[in-house]
C-alpha positions as CSV (number, residue, x, y, z in Angstrom):
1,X,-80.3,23.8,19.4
2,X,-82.2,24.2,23.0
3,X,-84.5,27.8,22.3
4,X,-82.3,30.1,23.9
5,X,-82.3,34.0,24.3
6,X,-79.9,35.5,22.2
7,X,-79.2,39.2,22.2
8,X,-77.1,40.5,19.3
9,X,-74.7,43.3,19.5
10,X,-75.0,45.0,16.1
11,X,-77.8,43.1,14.3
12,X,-79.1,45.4,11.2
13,X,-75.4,44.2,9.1
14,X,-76.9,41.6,6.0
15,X,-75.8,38.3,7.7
16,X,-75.9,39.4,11.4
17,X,-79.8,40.1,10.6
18,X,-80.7,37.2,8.6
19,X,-79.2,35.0,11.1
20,X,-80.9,37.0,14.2
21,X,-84.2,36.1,11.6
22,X,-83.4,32.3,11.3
23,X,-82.7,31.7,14.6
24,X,-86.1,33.4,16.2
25,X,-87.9,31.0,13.0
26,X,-86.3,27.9,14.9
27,X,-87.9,29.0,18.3
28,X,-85.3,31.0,19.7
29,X,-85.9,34.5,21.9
30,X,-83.9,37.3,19.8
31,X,-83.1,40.8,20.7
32,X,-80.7,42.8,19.1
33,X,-79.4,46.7,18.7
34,X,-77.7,48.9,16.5
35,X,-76.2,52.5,16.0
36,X,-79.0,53.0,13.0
37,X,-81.9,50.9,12.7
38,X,-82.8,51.8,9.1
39,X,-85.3,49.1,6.5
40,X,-85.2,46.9,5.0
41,X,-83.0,45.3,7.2
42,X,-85.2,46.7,10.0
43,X,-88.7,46.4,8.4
44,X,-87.1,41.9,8.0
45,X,-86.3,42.3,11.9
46,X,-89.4,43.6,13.6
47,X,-92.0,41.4,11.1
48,X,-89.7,38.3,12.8
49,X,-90.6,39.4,16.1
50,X,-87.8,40.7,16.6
51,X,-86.8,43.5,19.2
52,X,-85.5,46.5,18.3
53,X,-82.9,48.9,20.0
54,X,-81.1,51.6,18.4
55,X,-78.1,52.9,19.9
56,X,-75.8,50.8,21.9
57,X,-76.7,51.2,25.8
58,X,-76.6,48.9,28.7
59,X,-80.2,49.3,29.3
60,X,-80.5,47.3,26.4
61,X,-78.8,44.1,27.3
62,X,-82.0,41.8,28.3
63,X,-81.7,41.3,32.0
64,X,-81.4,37.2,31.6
65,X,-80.2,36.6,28.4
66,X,-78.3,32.9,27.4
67,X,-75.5,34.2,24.9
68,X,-74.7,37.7,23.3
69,X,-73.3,37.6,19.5
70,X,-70.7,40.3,19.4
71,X,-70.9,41.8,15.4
72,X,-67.1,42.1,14.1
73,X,-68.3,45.9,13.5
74,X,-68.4,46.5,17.5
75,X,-65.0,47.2,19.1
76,X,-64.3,48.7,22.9
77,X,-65.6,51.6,23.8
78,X,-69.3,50.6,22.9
79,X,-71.1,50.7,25.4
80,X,-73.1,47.1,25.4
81,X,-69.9,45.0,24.6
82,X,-68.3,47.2,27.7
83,X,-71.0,45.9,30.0
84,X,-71.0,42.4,28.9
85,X,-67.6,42.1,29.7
86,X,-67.9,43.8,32.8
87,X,-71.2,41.5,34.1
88,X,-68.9,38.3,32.9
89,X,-72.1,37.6,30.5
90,X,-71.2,34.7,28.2
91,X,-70.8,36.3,24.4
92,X,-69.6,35.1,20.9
93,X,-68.9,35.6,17.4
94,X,-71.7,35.1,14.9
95,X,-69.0,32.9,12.7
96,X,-68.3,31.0,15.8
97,X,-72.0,30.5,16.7
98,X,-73.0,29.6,12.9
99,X,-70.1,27.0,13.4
100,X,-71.2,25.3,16.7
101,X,-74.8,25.6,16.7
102,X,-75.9,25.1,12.6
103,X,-73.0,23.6,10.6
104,X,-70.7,21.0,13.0
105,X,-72.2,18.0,11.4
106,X,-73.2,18.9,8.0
107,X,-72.0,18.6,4.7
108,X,-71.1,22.7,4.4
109,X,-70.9,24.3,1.0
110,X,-68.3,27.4,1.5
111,X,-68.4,30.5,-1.2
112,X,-65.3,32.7,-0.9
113,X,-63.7,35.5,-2.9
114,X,-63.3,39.3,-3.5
115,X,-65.9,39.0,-5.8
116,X,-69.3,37.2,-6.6
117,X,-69.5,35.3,-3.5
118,X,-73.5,36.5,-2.7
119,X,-74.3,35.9,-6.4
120,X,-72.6,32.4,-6.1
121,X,-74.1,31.3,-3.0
122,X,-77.3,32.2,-3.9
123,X,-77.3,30.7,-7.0
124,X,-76.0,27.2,-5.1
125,X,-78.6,27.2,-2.8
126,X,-81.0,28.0,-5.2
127,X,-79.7,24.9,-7.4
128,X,-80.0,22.5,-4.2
129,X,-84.0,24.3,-3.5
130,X,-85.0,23.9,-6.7
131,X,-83.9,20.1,-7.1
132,X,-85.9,19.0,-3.8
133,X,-82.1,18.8,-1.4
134,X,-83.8,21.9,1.1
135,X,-80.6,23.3,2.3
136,X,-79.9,25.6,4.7
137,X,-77.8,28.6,3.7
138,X,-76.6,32.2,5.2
139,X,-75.9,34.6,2.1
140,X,-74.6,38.1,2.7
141,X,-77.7,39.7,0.7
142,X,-81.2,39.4,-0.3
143,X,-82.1,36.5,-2.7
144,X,-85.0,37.3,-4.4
145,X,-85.8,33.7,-5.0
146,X,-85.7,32.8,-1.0
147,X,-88.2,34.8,1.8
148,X,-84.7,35.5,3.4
149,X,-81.0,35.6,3.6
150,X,-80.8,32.5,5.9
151,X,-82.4,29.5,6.7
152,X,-81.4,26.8,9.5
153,X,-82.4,23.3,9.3
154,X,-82.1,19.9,9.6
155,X,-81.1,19.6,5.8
156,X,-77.4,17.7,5.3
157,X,-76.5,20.6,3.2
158,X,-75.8,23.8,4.4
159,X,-74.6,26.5,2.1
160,X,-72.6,29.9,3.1
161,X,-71.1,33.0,1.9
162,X,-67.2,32.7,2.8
163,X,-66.1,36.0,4.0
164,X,-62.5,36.6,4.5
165,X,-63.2,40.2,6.7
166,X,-62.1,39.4,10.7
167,X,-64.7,37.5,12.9
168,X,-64.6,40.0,16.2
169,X,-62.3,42.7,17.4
170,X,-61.5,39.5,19.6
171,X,-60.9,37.0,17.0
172,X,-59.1,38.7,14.3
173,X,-59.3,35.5,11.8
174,X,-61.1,35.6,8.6
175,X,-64.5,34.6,9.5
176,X,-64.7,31.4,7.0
177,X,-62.1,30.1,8.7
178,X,-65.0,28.9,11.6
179,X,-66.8,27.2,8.3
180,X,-65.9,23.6,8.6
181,X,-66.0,23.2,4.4
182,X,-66.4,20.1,2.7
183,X,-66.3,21.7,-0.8
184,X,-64.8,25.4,-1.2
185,X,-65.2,27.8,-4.0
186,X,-62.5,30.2,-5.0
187,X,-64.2,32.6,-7.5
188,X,-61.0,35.0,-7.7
189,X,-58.8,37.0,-4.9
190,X,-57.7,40.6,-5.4
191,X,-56.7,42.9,-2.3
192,X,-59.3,44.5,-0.5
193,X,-60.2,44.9,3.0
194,X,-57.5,47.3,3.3
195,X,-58.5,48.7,7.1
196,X,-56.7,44.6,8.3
197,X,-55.1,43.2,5.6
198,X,-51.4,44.6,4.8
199,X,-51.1,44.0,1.2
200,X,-51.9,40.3,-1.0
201,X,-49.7,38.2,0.9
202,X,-52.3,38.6,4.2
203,X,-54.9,37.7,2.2
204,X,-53.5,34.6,-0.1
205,X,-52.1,33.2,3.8
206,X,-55.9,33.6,5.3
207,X,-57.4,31.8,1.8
208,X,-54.5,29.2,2.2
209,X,-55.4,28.8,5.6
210,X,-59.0,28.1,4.2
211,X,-58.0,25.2,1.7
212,X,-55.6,23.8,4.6
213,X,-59.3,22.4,6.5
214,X,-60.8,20.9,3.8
215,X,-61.1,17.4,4.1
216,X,-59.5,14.8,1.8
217,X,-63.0,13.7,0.7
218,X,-64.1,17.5,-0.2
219,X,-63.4,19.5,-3.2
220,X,-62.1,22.9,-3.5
221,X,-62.7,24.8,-6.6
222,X,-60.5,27.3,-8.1
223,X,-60.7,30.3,-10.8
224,X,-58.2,28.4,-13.5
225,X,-58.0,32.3,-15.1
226,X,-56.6,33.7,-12.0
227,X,-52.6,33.6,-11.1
228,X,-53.4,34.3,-7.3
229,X,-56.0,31.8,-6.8
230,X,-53.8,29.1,-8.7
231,X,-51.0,30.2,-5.9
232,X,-53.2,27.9,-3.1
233,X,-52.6,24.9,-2.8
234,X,-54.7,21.6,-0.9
235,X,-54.8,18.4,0.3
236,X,-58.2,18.2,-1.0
237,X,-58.5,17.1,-4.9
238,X,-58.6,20.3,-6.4
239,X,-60.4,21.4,-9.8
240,X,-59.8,24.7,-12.3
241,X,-62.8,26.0,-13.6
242,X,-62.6,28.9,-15.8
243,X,-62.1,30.1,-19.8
244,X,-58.5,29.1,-19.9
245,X,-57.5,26.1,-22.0
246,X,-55.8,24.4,-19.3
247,X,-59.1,24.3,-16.6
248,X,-60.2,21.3,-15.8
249,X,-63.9,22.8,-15.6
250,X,-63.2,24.7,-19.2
251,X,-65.8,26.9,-19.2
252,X,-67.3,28.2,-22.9
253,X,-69.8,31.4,-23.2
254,X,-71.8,30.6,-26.3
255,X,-73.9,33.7,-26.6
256,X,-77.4,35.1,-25.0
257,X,-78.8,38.2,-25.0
258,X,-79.8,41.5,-23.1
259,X,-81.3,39.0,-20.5
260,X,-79.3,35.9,-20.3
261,X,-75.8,33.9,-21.2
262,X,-75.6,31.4,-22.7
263,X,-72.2,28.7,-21.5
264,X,-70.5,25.3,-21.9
265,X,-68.9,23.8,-19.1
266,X,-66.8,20.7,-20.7
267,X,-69.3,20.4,-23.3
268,X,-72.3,20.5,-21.3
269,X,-74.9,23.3,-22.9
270,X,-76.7,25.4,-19.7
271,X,-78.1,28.8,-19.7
272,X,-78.3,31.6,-17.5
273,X,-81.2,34.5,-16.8
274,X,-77.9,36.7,-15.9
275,X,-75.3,39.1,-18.5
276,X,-71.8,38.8,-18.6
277,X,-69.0,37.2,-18.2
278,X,-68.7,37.7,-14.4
279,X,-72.4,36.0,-14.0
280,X,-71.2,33.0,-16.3
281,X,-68.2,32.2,-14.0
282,X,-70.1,32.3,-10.8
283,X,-72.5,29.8,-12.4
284,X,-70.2,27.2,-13.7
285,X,-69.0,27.4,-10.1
286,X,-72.4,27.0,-8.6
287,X,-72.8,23.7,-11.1
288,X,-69.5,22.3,-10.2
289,X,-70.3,22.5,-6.7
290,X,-73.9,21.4,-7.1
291,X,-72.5,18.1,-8.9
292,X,-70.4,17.4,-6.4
293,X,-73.8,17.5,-3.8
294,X,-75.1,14.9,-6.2
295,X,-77.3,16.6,-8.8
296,X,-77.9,15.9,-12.1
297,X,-77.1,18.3,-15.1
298,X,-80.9,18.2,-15.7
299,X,-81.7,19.1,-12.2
300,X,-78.8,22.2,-12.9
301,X,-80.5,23.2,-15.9
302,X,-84.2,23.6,-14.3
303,X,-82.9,25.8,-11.4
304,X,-81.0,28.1,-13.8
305,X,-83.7,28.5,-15.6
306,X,-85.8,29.6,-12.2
307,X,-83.3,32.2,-10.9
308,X,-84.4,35.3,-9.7
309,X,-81.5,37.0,-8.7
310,X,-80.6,38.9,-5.6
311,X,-82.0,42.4,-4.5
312,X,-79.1,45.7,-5.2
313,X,-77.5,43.5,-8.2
314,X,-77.9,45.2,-10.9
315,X,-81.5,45.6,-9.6
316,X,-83.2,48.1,-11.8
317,X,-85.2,50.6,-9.0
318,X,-87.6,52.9,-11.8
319,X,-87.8,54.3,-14.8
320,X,-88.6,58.6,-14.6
321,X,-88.2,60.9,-17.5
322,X,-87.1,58.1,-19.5
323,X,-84.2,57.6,-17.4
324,X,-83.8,53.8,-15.5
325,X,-82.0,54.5,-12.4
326,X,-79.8,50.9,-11.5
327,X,-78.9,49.5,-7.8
328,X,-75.6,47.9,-7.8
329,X,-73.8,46.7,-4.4
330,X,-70.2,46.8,-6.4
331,X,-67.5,49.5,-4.2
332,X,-64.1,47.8,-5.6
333,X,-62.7,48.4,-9.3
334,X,-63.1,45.3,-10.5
335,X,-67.2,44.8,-9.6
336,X,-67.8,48.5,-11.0
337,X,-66.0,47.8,-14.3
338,X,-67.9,44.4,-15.0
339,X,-71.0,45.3,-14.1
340,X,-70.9,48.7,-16.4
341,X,-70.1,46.1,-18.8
342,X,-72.7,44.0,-18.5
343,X,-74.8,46.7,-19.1
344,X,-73.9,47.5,-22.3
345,X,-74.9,44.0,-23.1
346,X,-78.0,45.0,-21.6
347,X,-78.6,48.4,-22.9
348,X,-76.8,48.3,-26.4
349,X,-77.0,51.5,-27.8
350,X,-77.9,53.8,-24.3
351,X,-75.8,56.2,-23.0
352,X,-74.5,54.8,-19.5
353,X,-74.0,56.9,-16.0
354,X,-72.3,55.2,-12.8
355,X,-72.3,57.0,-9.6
356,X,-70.0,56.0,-7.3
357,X,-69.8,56.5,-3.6
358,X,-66.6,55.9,-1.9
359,X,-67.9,54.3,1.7
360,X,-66.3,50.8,2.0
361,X,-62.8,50.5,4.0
362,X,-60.9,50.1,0.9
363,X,-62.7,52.3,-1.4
364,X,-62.0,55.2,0.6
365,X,-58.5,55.2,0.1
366,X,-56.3,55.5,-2.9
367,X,-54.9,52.1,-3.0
368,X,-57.2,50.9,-5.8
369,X,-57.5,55.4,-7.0
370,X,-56.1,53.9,-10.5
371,X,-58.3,51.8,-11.1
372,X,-61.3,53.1,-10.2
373,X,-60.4,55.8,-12.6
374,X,-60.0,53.1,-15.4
375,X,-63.4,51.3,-14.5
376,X,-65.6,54.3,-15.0
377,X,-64.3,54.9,-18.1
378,X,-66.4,52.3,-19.0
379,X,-69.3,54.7,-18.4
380,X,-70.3,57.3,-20.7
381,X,-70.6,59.8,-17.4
382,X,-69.8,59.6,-14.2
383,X,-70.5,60.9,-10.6
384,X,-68.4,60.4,-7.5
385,X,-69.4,61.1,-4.1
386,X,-67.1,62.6,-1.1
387,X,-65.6,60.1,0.8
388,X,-67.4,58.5,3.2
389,X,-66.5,59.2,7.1
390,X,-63.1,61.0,6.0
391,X,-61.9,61.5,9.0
392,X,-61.0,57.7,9.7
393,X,-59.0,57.8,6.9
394,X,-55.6,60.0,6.9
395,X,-55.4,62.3,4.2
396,X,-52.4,61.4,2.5
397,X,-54.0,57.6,2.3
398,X,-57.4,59.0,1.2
399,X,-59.2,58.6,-2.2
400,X,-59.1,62.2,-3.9
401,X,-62.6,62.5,-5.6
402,X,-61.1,65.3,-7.8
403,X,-58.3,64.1,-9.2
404,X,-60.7,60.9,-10.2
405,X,-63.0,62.8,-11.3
406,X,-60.2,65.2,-13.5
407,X,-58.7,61.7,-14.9
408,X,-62.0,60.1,-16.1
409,X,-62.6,63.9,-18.0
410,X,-59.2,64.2,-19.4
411,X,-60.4,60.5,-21.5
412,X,-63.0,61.4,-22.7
413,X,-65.6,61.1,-20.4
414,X,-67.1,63.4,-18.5
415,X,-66.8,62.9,-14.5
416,X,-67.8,65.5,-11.4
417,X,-67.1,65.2,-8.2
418,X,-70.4,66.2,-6.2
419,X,-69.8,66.9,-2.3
420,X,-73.5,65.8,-1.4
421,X,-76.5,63.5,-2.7
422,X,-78.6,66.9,-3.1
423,X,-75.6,68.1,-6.2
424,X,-75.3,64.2,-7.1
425,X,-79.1,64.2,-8.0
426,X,-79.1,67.9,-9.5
427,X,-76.1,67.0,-11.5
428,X,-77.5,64.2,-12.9
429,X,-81.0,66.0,-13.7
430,X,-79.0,68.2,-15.7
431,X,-77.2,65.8,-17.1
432,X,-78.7,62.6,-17.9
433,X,-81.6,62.7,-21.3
434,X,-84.6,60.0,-22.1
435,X,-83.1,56.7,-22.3
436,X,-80.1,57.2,-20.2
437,X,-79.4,54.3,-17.5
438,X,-77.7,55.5,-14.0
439,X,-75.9,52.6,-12.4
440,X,-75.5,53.5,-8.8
441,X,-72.7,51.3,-6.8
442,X,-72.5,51.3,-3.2
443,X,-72.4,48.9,-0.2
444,X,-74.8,51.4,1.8
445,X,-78.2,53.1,1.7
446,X,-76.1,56.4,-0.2
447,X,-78.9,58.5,1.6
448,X,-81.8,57.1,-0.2
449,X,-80.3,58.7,-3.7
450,X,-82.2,56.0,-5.7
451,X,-85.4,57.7,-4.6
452,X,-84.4,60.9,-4.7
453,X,-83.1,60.6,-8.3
454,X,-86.1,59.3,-9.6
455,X,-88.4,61.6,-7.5
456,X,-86.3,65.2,-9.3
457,X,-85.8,63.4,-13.0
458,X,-90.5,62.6,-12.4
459,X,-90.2,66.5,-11.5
């Protein structure tokens, strides 16, 4: 790719920044702006060389810049994307862009799914790293095993994070569609994304519409276990990996412990520094995939053994008081009840908290309100914030902390409903006792509670 300047609408989102990042390593002018310029994503930007704007102004457009990437969070009205299209300035998607300009011509590697796509992804491009292949990849997080969450190069590989939210408020496909796969994984679909998808059928059409460009030489991969990822079908060869008897890929956990599971995939013995069952499933897809690039179950084994992880999984922030305050970027049912799991694998015998804030489109309403109630019943306590932004969501469609918070009590465990992060952190300094482990899930900063928590239980 010629070095261009390349100013991008909306650059502090996970892989809107790690690609601005990538592309300035490869030589390319980047500017960029936001509505809150806030670290680490900010901190990753600026020690690229990056420029910085916050807010969205037309003063900020550089004066002879080559292209403008349009995030899919900006929609008209804001003020940059307004006078783009009024100067006729040439602009683009990022999935469009990561198409043209890094994968056309390799072999790509998509990871797709409601859940466990950053974990999978990482853990595939980590595999490829470790055994000498030096692939590029773009992951939706940060892996602690990599400097960054994206790398372009030359590599034949290049590895991605499959996302099925819209591209641009002018492009309303899913972005993977732009992807160009030669092997897709599935690792499960659920509804979510409730703010553009209608209900399941929307999403199993867009995940179809996924398996419909792979290639007859490729390989798609589907969860064996689940009913609406066995639904798709392809004119690629097609494997089932999963614990059910009739996978192809028949996938065995064999034990571990509080730091690592143990798994057979057909027979084949491999162990990962990850709990639960969750963690166990996106690895036999990472090694299905990775044998299909060519590597070795040996070369498999070593780069288990070598993973790191990625930054808000389960990422443990302190310990204060006795009490170990958890990062966790789960926000739909499913993520918040496996992970809570997990960590009573982890913590046998400690008394568990999860504090939940309702921020992402679909967690804010009530669609998944069951649910959520059921997964933190898994906890031993609870916390749940006020929704997020209410006002984009009507009230009769919105989550009702209350009532969740009412349901989880009337089981047997004991749930509040906090209006701010101020009563969240009281609340919990009131509640939690030496050894305790606070879980904290959400896909946003939460107002710095993780600090804050441990800051008033060191108090």
């Amino acid at each position: 790719m010629t070095p261009k300047h390349i100013h991008f609408i909306g650059i502090c989102g996970t892989a809107m920044g790690s690609t601005a990042a990538a592309l300035r390593a490869q030589g390319h002018i980047i500017t960029g702006s936001d509505e809150k310029v806030y670290p680490p994503m900010s901190d990753v930007l600026r020690a690229a060389g990056i420029t910085l704007s916050e807010g969205y102004k037309a003063e900020n457009l550089p004066a002879n810049a080559d292209l403008h990437v349009v995030g899919n969070a900006i929609s008209r009205g804001n003020e940059e994307l307004e006078t783009v299209l009024e100067r006729r300035l040439p602009y683009i998607s990022m999935a469009e862009l990561i198409k043209r300009e890094v994968i056309q011509g390799r072999r790509s590697f998509v990871v797709s799914g409601t859940h466990g796509k950053t974990t999978t992804t990482t853990l595939l491009a980590w595999l490829l790293e470790h055994a000498g292949r030096n692939p590029g990849f773009l992951i939706g997080g940060v892996p602690a095993n990599f400097e960054s969450g994206a790398r372009f190069n030359d590599s034949e590989f290049f590895v991605i994070e499959g996302d099925e939210y819209d591209t641009a408020y002018f492009d309303k496909r899913s972005k993977f569609l732009h992807y160009l796969p030669e092997c897709v994984i599935v690792n499960n679909i659920e509804f979510d994304h409730a703010d553009i998808f209608r209900g399941l059928d929307d999403i199993l059409l867009t995940f179809q519409r996924l398996l419909n460009s792979v290639p007859r030489n490729g390989l798609v991969l589907l969860n064996g276990d689940d009913a609406n990822c066995l639904a798709l079908k392809s004119p690629a060869p097609v494997r089932t990996v999963g614990l059910g008897p009739d996978c192809s890929e028949r996938l065995v956990i064999t034990g571990g412990g509080p730091e690592s599971t143990d798994f057979t995939l057909n027979g084949a013995a491999f162990s990962l520094p990850m709990i639960g069952e969750f963690n166990a499933r996106n690895a036999a897809m990472a090694v299905c995939a990775a044998r299909h690039a060519g590597l070795s179950d040996e070369e498999i084994r070593a780069g288990l053994a070598s993973f790191k992880g990625i930054r808000r999984r389960q990422q443990v922030r302190g310990e204060a008081g006795g009490v170990t305050v958890v990062d966790d970027f789960g926000h739909h049912p499913t993520a918040i009840r496996e992970t809570l799991r997990g960590m009573r694998r982890k913590y046998p015998g400690r008394r568990l908290w999860a504090v939940f804030e309702p921020r992402s489109n679909t967690s804010r309403r009530n669609l998944l309100q069951n649910e959520l109630i059921a997964a933190l019943r898994e906890a031993d306590g609870s916390v749940v914030a006020s929704v997020a932004n209410p006002e984009k969501v009507p009230a009769e469609l919105r989550l009702d902390p209350d009532k969740v918070a009412a349901s989880v009590t009337s089981a047997g465990r004991a749930c509040f409903h906090e209006p701010d992060t101020a009563a969240i952190v009281a609340r919990l300094k009131q509640e939690t006792r030496p050894g305790d482990v606070v879980i904290v899930f959400s896909n946003g900063g939460f107002d710095g509670i993780h600090d804050k928590l441990l800051a008033a239980l060191q108090a």
